[in-house]
N, C-alpha and C positions, 0 to 999 in steps of 0.2 A: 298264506298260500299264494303260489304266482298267480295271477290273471291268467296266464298260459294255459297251466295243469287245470285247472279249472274250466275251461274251456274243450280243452278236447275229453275230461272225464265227460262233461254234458256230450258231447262229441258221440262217442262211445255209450255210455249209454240210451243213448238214441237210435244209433245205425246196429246192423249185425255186425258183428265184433270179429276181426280178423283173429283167427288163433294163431299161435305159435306153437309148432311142434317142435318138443325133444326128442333127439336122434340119438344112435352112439358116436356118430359122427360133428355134432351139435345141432345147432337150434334151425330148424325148418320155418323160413317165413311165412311161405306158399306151396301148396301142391306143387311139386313140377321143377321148383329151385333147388339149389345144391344147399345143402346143411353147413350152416357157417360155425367156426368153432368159438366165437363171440360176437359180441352185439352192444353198441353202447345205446343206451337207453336213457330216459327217463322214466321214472316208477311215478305212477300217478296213485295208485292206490292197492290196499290188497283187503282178503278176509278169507272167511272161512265160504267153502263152496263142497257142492255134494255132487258127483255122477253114479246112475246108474246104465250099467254097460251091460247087451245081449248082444253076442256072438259077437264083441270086441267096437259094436257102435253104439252110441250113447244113444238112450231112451228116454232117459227122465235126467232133469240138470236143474239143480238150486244155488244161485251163485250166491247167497246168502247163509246157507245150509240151514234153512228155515221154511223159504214154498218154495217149491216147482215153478220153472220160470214158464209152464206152458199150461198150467192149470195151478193160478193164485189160491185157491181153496185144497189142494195137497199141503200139507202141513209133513215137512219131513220127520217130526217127531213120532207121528202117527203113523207113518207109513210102512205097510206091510213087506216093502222090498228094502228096508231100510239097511240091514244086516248085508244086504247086497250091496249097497253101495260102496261107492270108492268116498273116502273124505277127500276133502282137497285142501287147497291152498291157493286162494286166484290173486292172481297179479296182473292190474291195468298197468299199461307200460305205453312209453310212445317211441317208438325207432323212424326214424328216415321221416319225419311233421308225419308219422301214421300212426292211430290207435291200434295195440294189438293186445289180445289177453294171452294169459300162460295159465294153463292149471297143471299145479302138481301135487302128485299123491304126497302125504306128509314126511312119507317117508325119503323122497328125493326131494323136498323143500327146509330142511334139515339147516343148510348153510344160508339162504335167505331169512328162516327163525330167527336163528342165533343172531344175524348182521342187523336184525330188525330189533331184537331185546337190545341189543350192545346200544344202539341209537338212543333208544328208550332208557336207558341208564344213565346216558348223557344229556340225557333231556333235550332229545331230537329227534324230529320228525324226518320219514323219508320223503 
């Protein structure tokens, strides 16, 4: 792995993690900026991740899809709102020397799987 990637994942997980939002018009940096319709990045890491969403904001978040990043003793396997949740898909990325995350439902991460297996056949890491 680079020295780099390595560095801002520590980076990242340390600080609050800037999100990235998907638009229909592309990828939202920040509240407030205009949705760009690509982004060249760096992928620092991904996995499987859980949200639970009430009235459309997120309540409960497992970026591991295993505990609760706000209560280590929730166990998402146990958990009684678990049928509620969204699965995801998280991807650490770096744009412009910035950490930012993406979660996406499995269903619109679809072409990052595939791009990820395709690597993994080649015997290559992202």
């Amino acid at each position: 792995m680079h020295p780099t990637a390595d560095i801002y994942r520590q980076i990242l997980t340390r600080t609050a993690a800037r999100y990235l939002t998907v638009r229909p018009h592309g990828l939202q940096i920040a509240p407030g900026h205009a949705p760009r319709p690509q982004l060249r990045v760096q992928i620092l890491d991904h996995g499987a991740a859980r949200t639970l969403y009430r009235e459309r904001k997120p309540v409960c978040r497992s970026l591991d899809a295993i505990v609760a990043l706000r209560d280590p003793e929730r166990r998402c396997n146990l958990c009684a709102d678990r049928d509620q949740c969204t699965p995801q898909v998280r991807i650490d990325l770096v744009f412009d020397c910035l950490p930012y995350r993406l979660l996406l439902a499995y269903t619109s991460a679809k072409n990052f799987l595939l791009y990820q297996a395709e690597l993994v056949q080649r015997g290559r890491r992202l």
